[in-house]
C-alpha positions in Angstrom: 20.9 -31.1 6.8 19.9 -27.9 5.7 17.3 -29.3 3.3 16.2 -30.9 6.4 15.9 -28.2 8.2 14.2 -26.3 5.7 11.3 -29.3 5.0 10.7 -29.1 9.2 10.6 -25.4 8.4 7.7 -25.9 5.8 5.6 -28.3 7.5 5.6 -26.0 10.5 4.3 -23.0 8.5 2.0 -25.1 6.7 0.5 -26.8 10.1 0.3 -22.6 11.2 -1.4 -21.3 8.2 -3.9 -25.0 8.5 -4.6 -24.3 12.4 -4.4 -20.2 12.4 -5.9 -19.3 8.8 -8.4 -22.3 8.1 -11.4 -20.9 6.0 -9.9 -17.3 5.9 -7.0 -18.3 4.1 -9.3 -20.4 1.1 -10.8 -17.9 -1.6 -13.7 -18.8 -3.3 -14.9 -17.2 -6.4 -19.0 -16.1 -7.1 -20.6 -16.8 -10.6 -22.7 -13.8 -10.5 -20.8 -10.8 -9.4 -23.0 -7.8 -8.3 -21.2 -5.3 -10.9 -19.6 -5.1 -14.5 -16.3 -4.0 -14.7 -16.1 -1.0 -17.6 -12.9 0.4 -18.2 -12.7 4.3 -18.0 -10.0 5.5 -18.3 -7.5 3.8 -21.1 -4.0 3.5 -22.1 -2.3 3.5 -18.8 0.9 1.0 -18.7 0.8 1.1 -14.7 -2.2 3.2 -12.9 0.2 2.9 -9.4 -2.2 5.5 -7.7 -5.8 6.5 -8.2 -7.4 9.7 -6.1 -10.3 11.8 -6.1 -10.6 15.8 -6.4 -13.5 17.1 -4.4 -15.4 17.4 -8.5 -14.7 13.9 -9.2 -12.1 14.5 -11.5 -9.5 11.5 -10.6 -5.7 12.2 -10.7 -3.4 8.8 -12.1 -0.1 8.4 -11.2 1.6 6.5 -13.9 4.8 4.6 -12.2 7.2 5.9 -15.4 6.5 9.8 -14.2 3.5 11.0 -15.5 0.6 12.6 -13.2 -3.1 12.2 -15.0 -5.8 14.0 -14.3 -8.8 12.6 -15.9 -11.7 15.1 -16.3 -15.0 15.1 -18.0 -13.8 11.9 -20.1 -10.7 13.4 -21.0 -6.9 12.9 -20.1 -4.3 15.4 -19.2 -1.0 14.8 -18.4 -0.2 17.6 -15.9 3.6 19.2 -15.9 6.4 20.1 -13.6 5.6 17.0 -11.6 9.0 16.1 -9.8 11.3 13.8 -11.9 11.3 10.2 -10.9 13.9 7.8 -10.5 12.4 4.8 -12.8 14.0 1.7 -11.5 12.1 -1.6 -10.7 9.5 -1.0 -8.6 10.6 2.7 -8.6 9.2 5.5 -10.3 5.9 7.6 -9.5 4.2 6.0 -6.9 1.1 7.2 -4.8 -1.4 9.9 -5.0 -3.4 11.2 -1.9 -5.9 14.7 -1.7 -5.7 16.7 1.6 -9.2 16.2 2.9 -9.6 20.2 3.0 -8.6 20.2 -0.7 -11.8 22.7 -1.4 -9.9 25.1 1.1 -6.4 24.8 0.6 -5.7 23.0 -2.7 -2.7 20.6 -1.8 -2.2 17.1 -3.2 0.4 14.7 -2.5 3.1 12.7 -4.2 5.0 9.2 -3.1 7.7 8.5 -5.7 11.3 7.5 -6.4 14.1 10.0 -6.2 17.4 10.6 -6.9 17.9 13.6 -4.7 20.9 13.2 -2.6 24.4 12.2 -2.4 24.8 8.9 -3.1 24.0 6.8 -6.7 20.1 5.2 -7.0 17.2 6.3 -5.2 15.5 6.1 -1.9 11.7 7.5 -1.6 10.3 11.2 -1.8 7.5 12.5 -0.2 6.0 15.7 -1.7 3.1 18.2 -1.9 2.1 20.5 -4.5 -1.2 22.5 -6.1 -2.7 21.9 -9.6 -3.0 25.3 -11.7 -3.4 25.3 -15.4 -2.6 21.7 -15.7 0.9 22.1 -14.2 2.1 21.3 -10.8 3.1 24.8 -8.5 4.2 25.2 -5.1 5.9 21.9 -5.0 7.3 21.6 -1.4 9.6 18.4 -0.7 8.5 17.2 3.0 10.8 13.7 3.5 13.0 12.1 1.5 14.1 8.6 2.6 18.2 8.0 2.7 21.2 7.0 1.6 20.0 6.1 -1.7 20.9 2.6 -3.5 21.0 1.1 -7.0 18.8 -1.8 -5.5 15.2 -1.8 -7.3 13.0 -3.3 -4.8 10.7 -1.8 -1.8 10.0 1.2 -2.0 6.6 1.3 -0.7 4.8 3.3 -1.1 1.3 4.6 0.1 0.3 7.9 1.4 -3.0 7.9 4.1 -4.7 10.6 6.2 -6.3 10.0 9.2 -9.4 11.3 11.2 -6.8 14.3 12.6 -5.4 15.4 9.8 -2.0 13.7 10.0 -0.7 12.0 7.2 0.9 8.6 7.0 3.8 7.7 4.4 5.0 3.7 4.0 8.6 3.5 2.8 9.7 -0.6 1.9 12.8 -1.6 3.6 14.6 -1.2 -0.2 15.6 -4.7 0.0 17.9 -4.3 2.7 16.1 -6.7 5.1 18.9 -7.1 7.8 19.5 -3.0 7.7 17.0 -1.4 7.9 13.5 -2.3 9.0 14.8 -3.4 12.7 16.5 -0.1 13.0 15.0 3.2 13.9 17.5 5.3 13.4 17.7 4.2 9.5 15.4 4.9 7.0 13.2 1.9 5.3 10.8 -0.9 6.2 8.8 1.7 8.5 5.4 3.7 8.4 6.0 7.6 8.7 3.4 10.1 10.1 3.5 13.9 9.6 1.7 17.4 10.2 0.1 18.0 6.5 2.7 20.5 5.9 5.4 18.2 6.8 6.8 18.9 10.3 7.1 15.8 12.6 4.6 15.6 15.7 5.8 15.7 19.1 4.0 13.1 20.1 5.5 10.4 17.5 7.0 7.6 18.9 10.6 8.2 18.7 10.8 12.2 18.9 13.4 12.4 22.2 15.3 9.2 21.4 18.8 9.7 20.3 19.5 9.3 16.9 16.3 7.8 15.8 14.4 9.0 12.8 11.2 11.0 14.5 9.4 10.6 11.5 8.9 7.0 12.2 5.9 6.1 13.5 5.7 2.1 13.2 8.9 -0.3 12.5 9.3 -3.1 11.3 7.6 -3.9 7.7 8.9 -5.5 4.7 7.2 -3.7 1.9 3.6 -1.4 2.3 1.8 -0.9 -0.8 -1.7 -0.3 1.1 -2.4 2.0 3.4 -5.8 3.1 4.3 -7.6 4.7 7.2 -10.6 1.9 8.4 -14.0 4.2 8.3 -15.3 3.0 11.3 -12.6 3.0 14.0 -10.6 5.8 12.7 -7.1 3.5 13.0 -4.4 3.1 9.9 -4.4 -0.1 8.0 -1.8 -1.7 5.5 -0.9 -4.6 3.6 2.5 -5.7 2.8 4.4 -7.7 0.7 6.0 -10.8 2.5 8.3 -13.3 0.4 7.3 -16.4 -0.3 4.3 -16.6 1.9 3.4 -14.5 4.5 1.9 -11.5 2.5 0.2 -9.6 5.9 -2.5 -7.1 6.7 -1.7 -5.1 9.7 -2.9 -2.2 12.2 -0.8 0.2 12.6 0.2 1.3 15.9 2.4 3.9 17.3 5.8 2.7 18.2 5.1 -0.8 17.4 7.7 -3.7 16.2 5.8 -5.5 12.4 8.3 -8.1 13.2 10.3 -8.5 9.4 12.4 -10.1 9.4 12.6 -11.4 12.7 9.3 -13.0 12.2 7.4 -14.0 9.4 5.0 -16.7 7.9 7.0 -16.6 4.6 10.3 -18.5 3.2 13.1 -17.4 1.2 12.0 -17.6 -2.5 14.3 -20.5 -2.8 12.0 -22.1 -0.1 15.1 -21.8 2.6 14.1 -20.4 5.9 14.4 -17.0 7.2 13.9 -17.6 10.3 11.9 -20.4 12.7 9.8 -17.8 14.7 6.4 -16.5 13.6 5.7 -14.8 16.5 7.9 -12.6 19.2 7.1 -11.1 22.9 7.0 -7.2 21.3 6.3 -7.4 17.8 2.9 -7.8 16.6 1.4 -10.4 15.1 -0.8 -9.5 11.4 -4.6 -9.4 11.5 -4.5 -11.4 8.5 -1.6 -13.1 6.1 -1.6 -14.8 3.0 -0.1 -18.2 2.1 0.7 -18.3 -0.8 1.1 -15.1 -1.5 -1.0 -13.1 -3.2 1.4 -9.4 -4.0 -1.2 -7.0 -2.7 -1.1 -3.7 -3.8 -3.7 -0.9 -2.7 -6.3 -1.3 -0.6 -10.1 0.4 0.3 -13.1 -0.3 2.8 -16.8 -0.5 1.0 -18.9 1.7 2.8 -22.0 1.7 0.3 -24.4 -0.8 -0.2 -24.0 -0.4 -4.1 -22.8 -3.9 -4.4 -25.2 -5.5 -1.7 -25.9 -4.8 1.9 -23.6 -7.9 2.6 -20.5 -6.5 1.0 -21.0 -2.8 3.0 -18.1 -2.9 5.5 -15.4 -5.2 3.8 -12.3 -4.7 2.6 -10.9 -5.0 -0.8 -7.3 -5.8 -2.4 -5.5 -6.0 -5.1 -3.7 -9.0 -6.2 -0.1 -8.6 -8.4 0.4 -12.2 -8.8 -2.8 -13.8 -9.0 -4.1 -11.0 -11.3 -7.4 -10.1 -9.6 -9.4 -8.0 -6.9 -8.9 -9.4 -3.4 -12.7 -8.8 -1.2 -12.3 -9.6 2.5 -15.5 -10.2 4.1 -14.7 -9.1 7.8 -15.7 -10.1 11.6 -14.0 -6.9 13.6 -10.8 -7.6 12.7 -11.3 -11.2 11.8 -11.2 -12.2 8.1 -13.9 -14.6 7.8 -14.2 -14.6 3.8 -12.1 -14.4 0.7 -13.5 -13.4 -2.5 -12.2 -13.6 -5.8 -13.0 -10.8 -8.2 -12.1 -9.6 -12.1 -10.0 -12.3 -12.5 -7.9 -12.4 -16.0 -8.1 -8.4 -16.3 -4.6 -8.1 -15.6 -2.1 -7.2 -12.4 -4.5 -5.1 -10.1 -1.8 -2.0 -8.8 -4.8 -0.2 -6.8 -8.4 0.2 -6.0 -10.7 3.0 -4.3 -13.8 4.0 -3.4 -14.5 6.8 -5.5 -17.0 10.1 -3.7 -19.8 8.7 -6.0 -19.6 5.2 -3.8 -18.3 3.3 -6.7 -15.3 1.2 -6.9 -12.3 2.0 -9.3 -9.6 -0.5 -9.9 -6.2 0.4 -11.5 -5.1 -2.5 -13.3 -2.1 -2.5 -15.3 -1.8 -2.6 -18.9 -5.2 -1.6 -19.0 -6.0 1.3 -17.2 -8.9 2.5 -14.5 -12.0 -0.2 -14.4 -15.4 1.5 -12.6 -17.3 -1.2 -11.3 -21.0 -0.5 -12.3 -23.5 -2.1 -10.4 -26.1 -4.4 -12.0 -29.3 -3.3 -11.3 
């Protein structure tokens, strides 16, 4: 019966994905790709998080604890950077620069900590300065509780918008029936601060008893891009579904994701999670995967350095597949699916750096700049 159950299940998701997805969900690979891929910066086991000082120096975050800044060709491992609680998908995660960096000097960190009562590690949010190659001023701003052993979900991406507030994913840390449904725990949600940390007034859930005010969107299963769309000004991410049902989303204040009340995904034993993939109050993804891909980081081209047709899409980075994701976009309508640098290894992140070029993290590797041909 359950098997049953679970077939009916499959042909229903796969009728979905054939009627909802069509064309958007086929990607098609180019023979001549507008770029080379050269690989910059070297030696890097896991490049989790690439950003860009106002020089073009580019600080790597390097998931086992180490913060990189890369300068005039050369490495430096920077010190005092918070210790990191290195477990699974733990460790150092994301990297962001204020936008008044020039002014005020203040980078931030995502990562794994162990901070707190309880055994394992939940997710830290941080800022801190760069003097001398060492981190000072370190200020802890959130850090995700209770802690657990478990070693999945953590997120995590860090995002500023057009107002200066700043946007922190957390993964629900594996505890899918806990916490992503609940507001008053942490995990599975989008957060969104005041640069230095404080919670807005406005945010969603500031007023409701015992709900985390930090919280600005519920819901998710686990956000490893986060970016703010150039043109409209609003927060995008991608997440991790299971099996199946990978999903880009808009983030919205207040909002219900859905996991894992709905989803286009399965079990990874191909079992159901549940029969709904959509819900009066929980919003449906601009775009999902099936199969999945395992995105991880995420940017908008905004030059016309790889063609005038590319200006305006989105890219992704594939864990699974091994390759750079681009997203030819309608609106909010996928219409395309590019594959790119395929057989480079599992791509962790990708940016557009100040000079208009594209930089890929890709893991056992390093950094990749995308040249363009001439």
């Amino acid at each position: 019966m359950k098997n049953s159950i679970a077939a009916l299940y499959l042909i229903v998701v796969a009728f979905n994905f054939s009627c909802g997805q069509d064309t958007a969900n086929q990607v098609a690979t180019i023979s001549d790709t507008p770029f080379t891929p050269e690989l910059l910066v070297e030696d890097v086991a896991i490049p989790w998080g690439i950003a860009f000082l106002p020089d073009g120096s580019m600080l790597i975050t390097e998931k086992s604890g180490e913060l990189i800044l890369f300068k005039d060709g050369q490495k430096n491992t920077l010190s005092n950077v918070p210790e990191v609680y290195s477990r699974g998908q733990g460790g150092l995660l994301d990297v962001a620069v204020h936008p008044d960096y020039e002014n005020n000097g203040w980078i931030y960190l995502s990562y794994a900590s162990e901070e707190g009562e309880e055994k394992g590690g939940h997710t830290a949010f941080t800022r801190a300065k760069i003097s001398d190659n060492s981190l000072t001023n370190s200020q802890l701003l959130y850090k995700g509780s209770p802690n657990t052993t478990k070693g999945q979900h953590f997120g995590s991406r860090i995002e500023f918008d057009d107002k200066g507030y700043v946007y922190l994913s957390i993964g629900e840390r594996g505890a899918r029936d806990d916490n992503p449904q609940d507001i008053t725990r942490d995990g599975g949600k989008i957060y969104r601060f005041y640069d230095d940390g404080r919670i807005p007034e406005d945010n969603p859930f500031v007023g409701t008893e015992g709900a985390k005010t930090a919280i600005y969107s519920y819901g998710h299963r686990n956000p490893q891009g986060l970016i703010k769309n150039p043109k409209t000004g609003d927060i995008w991410d991608n997440e991790h579904g299971p099996k199946g049902g990978d999903e880009i989303n808009i983030i919205k204040p207040g909002a219900n994701y859905g996991w894992p009340v709905i989803t286009y995904g399965v079990n990874y034993s191909g079992t159901p999670i549940t029969d709904k993939t959509a819900m009066d109050g929980m919003e449906q993804p601009i775009h999902y995967w099936l199969p999945s891909i395992a995105p991880s980081g995420m940017a908008f081209i905004t030059t016309d350095n790889y063609g005038a047709d590319w200006n305006g899409s989105l890219l992704v980075g594939s864990l699974k597949f091994q390759y750079l994701e681009l997203l030819k976009l309608n609106g909010t309508k996928v219409t395309d699916r590019i594959e790119l640098i395929k057989g480079l290894g599992r791509v962790r992140d990708v940016v557009q750096g100040p000079d208009g070029l594209i930089y890929v993290g890709v893991e056992g590797k390093g950094v990749y700049k995308l040249v363009p041909k001439k």
